[in-house]
Residue, then its C-alpha position, 0 to 999 in steps of 0.5 A: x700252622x702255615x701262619x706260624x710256619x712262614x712267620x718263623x722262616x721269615x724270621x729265620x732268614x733276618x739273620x742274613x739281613x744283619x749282613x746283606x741289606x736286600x736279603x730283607x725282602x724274603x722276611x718282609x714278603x714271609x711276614x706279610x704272607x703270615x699276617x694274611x693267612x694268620x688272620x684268615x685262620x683266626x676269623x675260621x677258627x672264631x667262627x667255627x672252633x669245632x671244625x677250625x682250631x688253633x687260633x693261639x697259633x694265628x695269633x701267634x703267626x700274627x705277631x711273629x709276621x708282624x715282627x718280620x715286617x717290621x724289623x727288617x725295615x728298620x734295619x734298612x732305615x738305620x743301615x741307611x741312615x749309618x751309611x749316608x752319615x757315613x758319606x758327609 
């Protein structure tokens, strides 16, 4: 529940990201906190599934961290290429 919690705030705050390039940081740092704890709750859930469930919302955490480290970046790399093509 935490992972897919904080999976879905970073991707929650990438809409001010469209705006403001260093708004990026919170869904980088939400995803990546995601990522951890999604794992961490998946090995628990594979190892013990009777006392440890949801192991569908650790991956799920998972690929939504993943979506909100990735997007951000390269919505940096693109709003920086943009701008420096801008300047020549």
């Amino acid at each position: 529940m935490v992972s897919i919690g904080l999976a879905l705030v970073g991707l929650a705050f990438m809409i001010p990201t469209l705006f403001f390039v260093l708004c990026g940081i919170v869904p980088i740092a939400c995803g990546l906190i995601a990522i951890v704890v999604g794992i961490l709750a998946k090995v628990r859930a594979s190892k013990d599934p009777l006392n440890w469930g949801g192991g569908g919302l650790a991956i799920g955490g998972i690929i939504v961290g993943v979506l909100c480290l990735v997007a951000p970046v390269l919505y940096i790399i693109v709003y920086a290429v943009f701008i420096y093509s801008l300047s020549r």
